[in-house]
N, C-alpha and C positions, 0 to 999 in steps of 0.2 A: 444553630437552631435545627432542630430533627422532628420531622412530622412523621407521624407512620400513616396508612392508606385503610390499613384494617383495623374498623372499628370493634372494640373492646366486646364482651361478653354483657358489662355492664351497660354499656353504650347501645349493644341489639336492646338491650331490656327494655330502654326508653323508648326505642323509634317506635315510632305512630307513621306507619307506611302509608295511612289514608288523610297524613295532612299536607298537604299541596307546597310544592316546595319549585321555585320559579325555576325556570328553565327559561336557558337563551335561545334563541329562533337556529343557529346553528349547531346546537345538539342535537334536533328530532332530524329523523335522515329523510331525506331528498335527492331525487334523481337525478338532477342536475348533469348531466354527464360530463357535467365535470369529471368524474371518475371512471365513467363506461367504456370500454373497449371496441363497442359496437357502438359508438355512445350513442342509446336511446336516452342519454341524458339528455337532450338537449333538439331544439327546433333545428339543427342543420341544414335540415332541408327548405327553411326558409334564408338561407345565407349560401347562396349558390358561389363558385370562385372565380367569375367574372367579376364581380364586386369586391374587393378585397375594403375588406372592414374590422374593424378590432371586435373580439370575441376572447377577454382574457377572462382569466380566472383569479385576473388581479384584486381581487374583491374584501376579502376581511381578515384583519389581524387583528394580535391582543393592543388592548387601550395601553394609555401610558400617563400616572397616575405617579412615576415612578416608584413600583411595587419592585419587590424583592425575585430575580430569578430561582427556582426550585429544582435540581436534579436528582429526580426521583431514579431508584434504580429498585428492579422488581429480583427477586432470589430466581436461581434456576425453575424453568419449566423444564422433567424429564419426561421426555418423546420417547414411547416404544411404538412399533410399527405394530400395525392395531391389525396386520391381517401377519397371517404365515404360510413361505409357500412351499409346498409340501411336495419332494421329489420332481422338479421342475414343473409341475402340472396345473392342477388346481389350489387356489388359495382355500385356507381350513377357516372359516370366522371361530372368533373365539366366542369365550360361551355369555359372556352382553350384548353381542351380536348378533348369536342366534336368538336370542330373549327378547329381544326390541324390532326382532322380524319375523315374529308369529305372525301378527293380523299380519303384514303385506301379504304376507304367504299364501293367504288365504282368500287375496284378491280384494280384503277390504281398504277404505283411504285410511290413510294416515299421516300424520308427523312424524319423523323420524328426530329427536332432537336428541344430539350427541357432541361433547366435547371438541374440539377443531384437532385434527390429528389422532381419532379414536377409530376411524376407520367407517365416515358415512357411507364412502363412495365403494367399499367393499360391500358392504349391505346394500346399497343399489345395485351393485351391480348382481350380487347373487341372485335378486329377485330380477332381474332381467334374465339370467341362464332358464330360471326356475318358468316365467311366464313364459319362455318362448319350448319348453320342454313340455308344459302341459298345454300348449295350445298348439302344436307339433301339426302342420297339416291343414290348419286352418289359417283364416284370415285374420293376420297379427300386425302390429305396427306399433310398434315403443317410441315415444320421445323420452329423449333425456334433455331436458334443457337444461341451460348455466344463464348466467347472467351477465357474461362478457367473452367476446368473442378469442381471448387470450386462453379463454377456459375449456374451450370445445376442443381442441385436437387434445390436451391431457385429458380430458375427461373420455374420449373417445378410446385413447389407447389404453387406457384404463378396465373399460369392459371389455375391448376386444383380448388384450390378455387373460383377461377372468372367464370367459363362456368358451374360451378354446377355439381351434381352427373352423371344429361342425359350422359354427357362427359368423366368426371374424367375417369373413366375405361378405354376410349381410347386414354390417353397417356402414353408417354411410357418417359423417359432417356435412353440416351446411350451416351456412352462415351468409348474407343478402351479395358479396365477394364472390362467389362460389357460383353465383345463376346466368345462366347467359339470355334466360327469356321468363315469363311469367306462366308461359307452357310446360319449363321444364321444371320450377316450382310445383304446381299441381300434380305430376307423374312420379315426382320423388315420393311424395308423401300418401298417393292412391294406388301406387303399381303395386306389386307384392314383389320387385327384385330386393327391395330393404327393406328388413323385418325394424332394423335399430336406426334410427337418424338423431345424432345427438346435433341441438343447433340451437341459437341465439332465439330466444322469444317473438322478437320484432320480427322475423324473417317469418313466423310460424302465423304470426297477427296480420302478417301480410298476405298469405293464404285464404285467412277466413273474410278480408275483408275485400281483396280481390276477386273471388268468385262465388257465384251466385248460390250453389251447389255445395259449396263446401260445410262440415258439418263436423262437432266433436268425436261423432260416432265412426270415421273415418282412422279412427286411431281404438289403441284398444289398454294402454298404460301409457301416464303421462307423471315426470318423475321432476320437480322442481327442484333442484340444486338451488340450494340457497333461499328457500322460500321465503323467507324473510322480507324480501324484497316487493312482496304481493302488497302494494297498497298504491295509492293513489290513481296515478296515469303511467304508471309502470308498467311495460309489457304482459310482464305475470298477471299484474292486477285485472287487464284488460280481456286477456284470456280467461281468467277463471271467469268475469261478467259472459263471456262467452256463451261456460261453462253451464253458470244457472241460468241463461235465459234460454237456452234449449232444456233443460232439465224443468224449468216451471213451463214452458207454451207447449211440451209435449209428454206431461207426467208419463205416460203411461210406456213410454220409449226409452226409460231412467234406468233401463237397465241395460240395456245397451251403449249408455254412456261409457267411458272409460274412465280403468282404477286412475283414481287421484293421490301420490304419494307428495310429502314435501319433505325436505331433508335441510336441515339448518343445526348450528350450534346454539342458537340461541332467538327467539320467535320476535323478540322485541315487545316493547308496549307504546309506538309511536312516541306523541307529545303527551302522555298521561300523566298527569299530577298527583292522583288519589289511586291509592289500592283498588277502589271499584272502576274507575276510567281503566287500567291497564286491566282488569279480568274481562272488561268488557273487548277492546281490541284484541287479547287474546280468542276469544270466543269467535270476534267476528273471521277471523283467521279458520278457525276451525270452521266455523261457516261456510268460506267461501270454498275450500277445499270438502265439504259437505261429508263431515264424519261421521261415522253411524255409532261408533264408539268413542272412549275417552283415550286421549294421544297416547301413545305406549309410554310404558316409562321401564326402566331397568331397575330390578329391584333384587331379584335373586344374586346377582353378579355385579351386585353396588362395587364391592371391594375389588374386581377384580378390575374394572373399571377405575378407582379412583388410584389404583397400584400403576397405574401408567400415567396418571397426572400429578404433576406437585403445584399445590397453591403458591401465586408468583408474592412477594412482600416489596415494602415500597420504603426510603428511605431518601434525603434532600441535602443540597447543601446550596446556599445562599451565595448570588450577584448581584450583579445589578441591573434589571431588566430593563429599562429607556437608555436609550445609548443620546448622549450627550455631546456634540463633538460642533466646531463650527458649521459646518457643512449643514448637518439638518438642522441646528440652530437658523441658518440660514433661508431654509427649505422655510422653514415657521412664518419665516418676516416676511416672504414673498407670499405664502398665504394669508396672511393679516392685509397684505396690501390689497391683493384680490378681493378677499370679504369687505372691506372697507368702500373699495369701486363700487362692488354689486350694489351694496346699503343704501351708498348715494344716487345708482340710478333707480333703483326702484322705487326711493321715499320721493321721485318727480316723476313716477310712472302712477298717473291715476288708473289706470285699467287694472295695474298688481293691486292696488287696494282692494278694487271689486269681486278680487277672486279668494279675498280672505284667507290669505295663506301665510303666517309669519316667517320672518327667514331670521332664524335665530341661532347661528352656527356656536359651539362652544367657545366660550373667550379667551381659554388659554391651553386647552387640551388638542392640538391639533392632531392625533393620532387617532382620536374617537372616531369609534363608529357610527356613532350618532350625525356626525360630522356627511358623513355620506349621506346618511337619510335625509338631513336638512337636505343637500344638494339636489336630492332624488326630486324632492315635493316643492322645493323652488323651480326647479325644470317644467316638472310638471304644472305648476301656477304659471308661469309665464308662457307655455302653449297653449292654456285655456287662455292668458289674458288676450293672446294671436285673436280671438275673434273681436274683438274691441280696436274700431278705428286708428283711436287715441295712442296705439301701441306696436310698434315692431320689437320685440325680444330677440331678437335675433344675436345682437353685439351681446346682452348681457348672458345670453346662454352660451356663448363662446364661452364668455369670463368665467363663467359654472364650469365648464369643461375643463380648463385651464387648470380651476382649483382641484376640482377628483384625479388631472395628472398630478399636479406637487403632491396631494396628499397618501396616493399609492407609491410617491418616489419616496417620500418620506417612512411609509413600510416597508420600501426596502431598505432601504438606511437601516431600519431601523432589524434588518432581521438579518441582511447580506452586508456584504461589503458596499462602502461607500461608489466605488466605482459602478459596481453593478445597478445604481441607482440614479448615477449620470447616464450611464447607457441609456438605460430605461426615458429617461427625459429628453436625449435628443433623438430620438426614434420616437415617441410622441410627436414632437414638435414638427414632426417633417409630415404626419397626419393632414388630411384634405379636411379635415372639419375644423381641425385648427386654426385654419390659415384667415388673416386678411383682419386679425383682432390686434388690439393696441398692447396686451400682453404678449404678443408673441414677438411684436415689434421689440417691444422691452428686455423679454428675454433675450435676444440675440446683439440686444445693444449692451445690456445692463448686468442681465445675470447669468448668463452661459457663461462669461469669464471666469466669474468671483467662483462659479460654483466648480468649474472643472480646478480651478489652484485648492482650491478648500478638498477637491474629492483625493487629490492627488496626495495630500498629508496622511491618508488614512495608515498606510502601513508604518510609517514612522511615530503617531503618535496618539493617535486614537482606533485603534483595534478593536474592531465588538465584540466585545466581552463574550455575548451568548456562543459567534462561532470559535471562541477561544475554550467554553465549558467543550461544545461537542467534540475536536480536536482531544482534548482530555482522556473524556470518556470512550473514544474511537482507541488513541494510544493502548489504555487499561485492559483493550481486548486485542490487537496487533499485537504488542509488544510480550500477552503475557502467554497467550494462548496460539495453542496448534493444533489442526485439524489429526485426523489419526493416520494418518498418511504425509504426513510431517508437512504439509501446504497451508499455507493462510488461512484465517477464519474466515466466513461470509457475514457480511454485516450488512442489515438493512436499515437506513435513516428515513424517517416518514416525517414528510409535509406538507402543508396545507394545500400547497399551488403546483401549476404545472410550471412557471416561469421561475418560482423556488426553487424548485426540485432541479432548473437547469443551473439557477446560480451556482449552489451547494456543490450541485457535482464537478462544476468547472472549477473551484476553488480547492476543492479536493484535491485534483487530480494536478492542480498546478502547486502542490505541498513537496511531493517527491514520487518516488518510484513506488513508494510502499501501499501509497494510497490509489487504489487501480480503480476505478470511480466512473459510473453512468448514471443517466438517469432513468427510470420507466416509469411514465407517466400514459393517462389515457389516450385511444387515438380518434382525434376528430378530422375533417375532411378540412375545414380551415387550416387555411396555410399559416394565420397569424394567431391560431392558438395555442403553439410552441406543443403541439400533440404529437403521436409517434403512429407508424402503423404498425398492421398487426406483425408483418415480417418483422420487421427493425425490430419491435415488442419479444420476438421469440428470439432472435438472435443475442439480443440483450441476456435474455433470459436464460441462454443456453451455454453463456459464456459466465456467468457468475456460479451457476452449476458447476461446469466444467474447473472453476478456479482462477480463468481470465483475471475474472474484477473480484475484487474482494469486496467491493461497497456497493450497493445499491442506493441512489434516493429517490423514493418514489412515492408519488401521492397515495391515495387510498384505494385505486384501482390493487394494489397487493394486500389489502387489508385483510382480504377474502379469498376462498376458495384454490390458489394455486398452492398447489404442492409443492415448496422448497424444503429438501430433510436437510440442505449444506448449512441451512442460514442458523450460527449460535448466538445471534445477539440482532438484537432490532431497539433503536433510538428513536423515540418521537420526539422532533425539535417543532418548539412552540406549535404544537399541535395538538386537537381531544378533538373527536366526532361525536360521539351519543354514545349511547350503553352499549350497540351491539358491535360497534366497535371493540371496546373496552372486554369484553369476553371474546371477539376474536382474536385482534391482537398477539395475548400470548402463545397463540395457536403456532402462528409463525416462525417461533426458534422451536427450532428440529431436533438438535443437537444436545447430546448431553450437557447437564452445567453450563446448561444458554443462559443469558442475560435478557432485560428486558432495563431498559434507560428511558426517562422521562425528562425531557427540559421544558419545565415549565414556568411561566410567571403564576405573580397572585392571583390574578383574574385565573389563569386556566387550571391553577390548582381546585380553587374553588369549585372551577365547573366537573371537574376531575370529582371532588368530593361528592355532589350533585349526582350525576352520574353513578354514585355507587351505593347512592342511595335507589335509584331506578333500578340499578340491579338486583337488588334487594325486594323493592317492591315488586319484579317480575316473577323473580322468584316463587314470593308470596301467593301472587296471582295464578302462577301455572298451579301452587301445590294445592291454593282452595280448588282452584276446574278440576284435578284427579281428585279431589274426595268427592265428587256430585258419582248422584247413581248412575247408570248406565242411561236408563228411563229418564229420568231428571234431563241429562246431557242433552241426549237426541233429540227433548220436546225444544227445548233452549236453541240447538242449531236449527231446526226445521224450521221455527219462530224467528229466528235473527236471517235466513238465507231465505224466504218471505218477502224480508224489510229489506234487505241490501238488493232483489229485485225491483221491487217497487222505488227504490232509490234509483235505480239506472233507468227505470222508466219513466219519472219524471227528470232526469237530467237532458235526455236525449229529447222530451217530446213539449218540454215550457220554458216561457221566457225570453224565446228569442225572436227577432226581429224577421220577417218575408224579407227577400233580398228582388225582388220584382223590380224596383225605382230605383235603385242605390247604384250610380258609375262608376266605375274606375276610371279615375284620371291621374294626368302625370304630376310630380309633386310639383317641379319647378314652373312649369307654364298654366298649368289645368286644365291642357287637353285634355276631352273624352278620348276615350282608349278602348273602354270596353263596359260592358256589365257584370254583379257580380251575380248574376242569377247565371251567367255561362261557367262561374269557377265551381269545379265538383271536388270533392277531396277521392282520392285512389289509394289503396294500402293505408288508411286512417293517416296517412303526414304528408302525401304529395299532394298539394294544392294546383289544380292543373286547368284551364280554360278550355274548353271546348267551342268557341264562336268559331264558326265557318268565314265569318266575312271578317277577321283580324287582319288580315295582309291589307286590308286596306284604310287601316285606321293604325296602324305601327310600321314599320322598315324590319325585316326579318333580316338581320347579318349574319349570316354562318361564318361559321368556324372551326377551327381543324377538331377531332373528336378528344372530349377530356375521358375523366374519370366516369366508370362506373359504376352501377349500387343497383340495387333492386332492378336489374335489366334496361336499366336507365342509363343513357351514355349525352354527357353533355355536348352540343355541337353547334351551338350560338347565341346570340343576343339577340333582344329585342330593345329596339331602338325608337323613341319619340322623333315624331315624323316633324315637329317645327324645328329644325335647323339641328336633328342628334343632341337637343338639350339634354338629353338622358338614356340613361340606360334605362329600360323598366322590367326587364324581363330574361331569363333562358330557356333558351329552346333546347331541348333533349329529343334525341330518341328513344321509342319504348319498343322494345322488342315482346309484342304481344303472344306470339308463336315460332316456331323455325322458321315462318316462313312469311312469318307478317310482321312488318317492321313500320312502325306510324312516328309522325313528329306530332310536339304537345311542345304546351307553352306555360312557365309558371312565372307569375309575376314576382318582383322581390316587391315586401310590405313596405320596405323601409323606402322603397323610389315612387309609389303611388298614395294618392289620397282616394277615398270616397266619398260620395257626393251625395249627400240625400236627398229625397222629394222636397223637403220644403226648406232646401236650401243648406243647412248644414253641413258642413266639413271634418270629416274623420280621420284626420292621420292615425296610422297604424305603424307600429314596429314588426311585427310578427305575427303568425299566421292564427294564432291561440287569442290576438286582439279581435278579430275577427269572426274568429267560431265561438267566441265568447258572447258575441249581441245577436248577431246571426244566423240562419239556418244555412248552411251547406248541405247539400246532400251527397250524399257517396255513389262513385260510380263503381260498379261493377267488372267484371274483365270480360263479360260475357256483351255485353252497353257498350264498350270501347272498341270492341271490334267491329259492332254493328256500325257507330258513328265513321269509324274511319271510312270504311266504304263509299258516304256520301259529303266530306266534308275535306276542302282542298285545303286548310292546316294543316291537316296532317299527313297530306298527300308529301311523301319522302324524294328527294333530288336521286 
């Protein structure tokens, strides 16, 4: 059976791009840092590593319906190097280059949207030589931002190659790694010794929200790599709100704002259903980036442009996607057994009735996602039922826990080798939140046996099929193909997880010699998010270049932006992200007569189809925004950058609760501990306490100095003063200047409750539960220094 991916001439004819076509909640993109390098994905900074606590990204696979596996394989992308460099010197842009870099030229905003590997970062960078030549003498400051911190030194050595020696010396990297105080943050980015500071967004966000003074106008071009990325609570996003709420509270100072460029393969259209939803998120795009004209587009030098790319094709061959074997056979029954316990405590739990919440797990699809959401909102029902006498949830919410571990073992079962899936299950079991439940008892009495003899047949008789396809298709490129330098090919395999991406490559690499195999996945500061840091990240990266490894498996942190010209073939195993994946993507083989391989099931074909229907309809959408007039455009963004103000100034200033009454207490005992009218947020994500009189309402333990981040170095715990029931807190230092050094204290959400005036009890997870009912206000750095002075917290040992 053969499906093709591109639809027919007849088949455009039909499509109705404005009729709404379902989309699953994991195709529209999200920050999750799951992916991020710097990961602003993610609340980290409410998961300090005094607490070790599970933070995976063991989260969603395809369902099992037992559908047909698909190996899709896409024809050569041909990659020409989109710049040329000319007598060692300077690089020449070709001539769609120079054509899609008028306006910047000229100092107006814009979009720069360009194929992946067509040469954006030439084009940025030439307008960097160009701005700092016409503004020669004056007071200049360039940001180039990226969107992960793996991306800042190539991108930096990028320009400083392009603008030549004159320059090189004044640029700089930064990224929140790189700062040793929140003094030396403000001087990098105000002094004039660096005209260029290419750096991480969050680090920049950290800036404007740590001092009082700081200001857009402080800069004079600001260049988003990747802009794509500009929405929600995304860095970029947060900046550009920056952007227009100095731009609207001080119209008449709009011109001394700085040029706003954005540079992407492709703009997206979020979660848009309809041809007008995706023109409208386009627009809002152009909006926020405040364009005065219509996005450039290449038009004279189409051809010379499309002479460096070939449309990739798609083609399938059928397995059998649910892996069948005893073992997750197995896995099934001890989940039936679980859901069956839960049923019966709850149907004698009168308090779960009162909170109307059905618990209706699927009856015979144990791999459904659906399966987890029941989980989600039975947890959640039985924490509301916690205020009802009648009820401690406590055993049955172990039992829920128990079941989301079998049913992620059983994803990996179902995607890795069986053994990789017993691992996974007794590293669980040995979890604190596990412990002390009648399932766990069972397990170690009843089914840890059965399941290690069952994991242990896998190589002899039950092989999963899917890593038996990849294997295949890995061969077809090893065995056939040679770099021009007679060395290995470079092959990337892309999946959904970071704790996949470890399986894959350990299996790899235990095949033979030929398969030379790592992982690079994103890096978080959690020890148990199986993350990498940014050295490991370039070492990795420097050895697959080189020719070390010839496989890479790596999540979606490579999906974007890094320059690999080695890599001729890239595999996505059971994995699809959204549309602007799907147009980067092929961006990634460098390499002549590169390949591009797909493993997918039904489920992820279809969303695959899905998906290219969105591409389609972006398409659409960008080509109606370039037919509006010039006039038409402008009133359109003036009118939408207006609304997307007035939105951020009702987000920030209704709805939320005074925090005057509301304590902080410990979870286990419900000590008072603190107030939340003393917690301020610092850099928009440090949630930090400022009470003077906390040493006598907690036990301050210090501790030898960890890790550092934003001039924050961790150096103890905070401890509940009835008998060390808990942890509730870390203490850091904050290096406010070279010469001012303060302690601060940030609670973890997951060890305290809040306590309302009239009585009520708020457990929280994280710091977003919080700022969600709540007002916090933000402190300043100019406020933090003032307070240190008179307040013995943060008086330093």
């Amino acid at each position: 059976m053969t499906w093709m991916t591109k639809m027919s001439e007849e088949e455009d004819d039909i499509l109705d791009l404005n009729e709404p076509v379902s989309t699953n909640d994991d195709m529209e993109v999200s920050i999750t840092f799951d992916e991020l390098l710097d990961d602003s994905e993610t609340s980290e900074t409410d998961l300090p590593a005094s607490i070790k606590r599970k933070q995976e990204d063991d989260t969603e696979a395809s369902s099992a319906k037992e559908p047909k596996l698909e190996t899709q394989i896409f024809l050569p992308v041909k990659e020409k190097l989109a710049v040329e460099q000319s007598g060692g010197q300077k690089y020449q842009l070709r001539g769609y280059q120079r054509e899609i870099s008028q306006k910047i030229l000229k100092g107006e905003n814009d979009i720069i949207i360009m194929p992946t590997g067509t040469g954006k970062t030439a084009v940025a960078a030439n307008l960097v030589l160009r701005h700092l030549e016409q503004r020669s003498g004056e007071s200049v400051k360039v940001l180039f931002l990226v969107p992960r911190v793996v991306l800042v030194e190539q991108q930096l050595d990028a320009i400083q190659q392009y603008i030549g020696d004159e320059w090189k010396d004044k640029c700089r990297r930064m990224s929140g790694a790189d700062l040793d105080s929140m003094e030396t943050l403000k001087n990098l980015l105000t002094e004039k010794e660096y005209a260029v500071i290419v750096a991480t967004p969050q680090i920049i966000l950290n800036y404007f929200y740590a001092f009082e003074r700081s200001t857009m106008r402080d800069f004079t071009l600001i260049i988003f790599d990747e802009c794509h990325n500009a929405r929600g609570n995304d860095p970029y996003n947060k900046l550009l709100e920056e952007y227009m709420k100095e731009r609207a509270e001080n119209p008449d100072g709009a011109s001394k704002l700085p040029q706003l460029v954005g540079m992407t393969a492709t703009v997206g259209i979020g979660g848009a259903k309809t041809g007008g939803e995706a023109q409208n998120y386009i627009m809002d795009v152009c909006s926020k980036l405040s364009l005065g004209s219509l996005p450039s587009e290449i038009v004279e030098y189409k051809d010379e442009l499309n002479s460096v790319m070939d449309e990739p094709m798609a083609s399938n061959e059928d397995v059998e996607s649910v892996r069948l074997d005893p073992f997750s056979n197995y896995l099934r029954e001890v989940m039936r057994d679980i859901i069956s316990d839960v049923k019966e405590n709850l149907e004698r739990d009168p308090a779960w009735k009162s909170v109307k919440i059905k618990f209706r797990p699927p009856a015979k699809d144990m791999l459904s996602l659906s399966l987890v959401q029941t989980i989600k909102e039975a947890i959640s029902g039985l924490t509301a039922a916690a205020k009802f006498a009648q009820s401690d949830p406590g055993e049955c919410i172990k039992h829920l826990k128990h079941l989301q571990v079998y049913h992620q073992a059983l994803q990996w079962a179902n995607l890795a080798r069986l053994s990789n899936s017993m691992e996974y299950l007794e590293e669980e079991m040995e979890k604190n939140d596990l412990q002390n439940c009648k399932f766990l008892k069972k397990y170690r009495e009843t089914y840890a046996d059965e399941l290690r003899q069952r994991a242990s047949r896998e190589d002899e008789k039950y092989p999963n099929k899917k890593l038996l396809v990849l294997k295949k298709e890995l061969d077809k490129v090893l065995k056939k193909e040679r770099m021009d330098d007679g060395s290995m090919p470079r092959i990337m395999v892309f999946v959904e997880h970071r704790r996949l991406a470890s399986m894959i490559s350990d299996w790899l690499s235990s095949l033979g010699d030929e398969y030379k195999s790592k992982r690079f996945v994103s890096s978080l500061q959690s020890s148990t998010s199986h993350g990498m840091t940014a050295p490991q990240a370039k070492e990795v990266m420097g050895q697959f270049k080189e020719g070390e490894l010839n496989i890479l498996v790596a999540t979606s942190v490579l999906s974007e932006g890094l320059d690999i010209p080695e890599c001729n073939c890239v595999i996505r195993y059971m994995y699809i992200k959204d549309v602007i994946a799907e147009v980067q993507v092929p961006g990634r083989v460098r390499s002549k007569n590169g390949t591009i391989v797909a493993i997918f099931d039904q489920k992820l074909k279809d969303q695959y189809d899905k998906t290219k229907i969105m591409e389609k309809r972006m398409d659409l959408a960008l080509k109606n925004i370039r037919g509006m007039s010039d006039k038409d455009f402008r009133a359109e963004v003036n009118k939408r950058r207006t609304s997307l103000y007035r939105g951020i100034q009702r987000e920030t200033s209704t709805g939320k609760k005074l925090v005057a009454d509301v304590q902080i207490a410990c979870k286990n005992c419900l000590r008072r501990v603190g107030q939340l009218q003393d917690v301020c947020r610092y850099m928009a994500v440090h949630y930090i306490t400022i009470d003077s009189q906390l040493q006598d309402k907690v036990d301050l333990v210090p501790d030898g100095a960890g890790d550092t981040y934003d001039a924050m170095t961790e150096c103890g715990v905070v401890v509940c003063k009835k008998n060390g029931c808990s942890v509730l807190g870390d203490i850091f230092r904050i290096k406010l200047s070279t010469d001012v050094v303060r302690r601060v204290v940030k609670w973890i959400p997951q060890q305290v409750v809040l306590l309302e005036s009239d009585g009520n009890r708020k457990p929280v997870k994280k710091w977003t539960d919080i700022t969600a009912k709540y007002a916090i206000r933000d402190i300043k750095q100019e406020e933090l220094t003032d307070l240190a002075s008179a307040n013995k917290l943060m008086e330093t040992n």
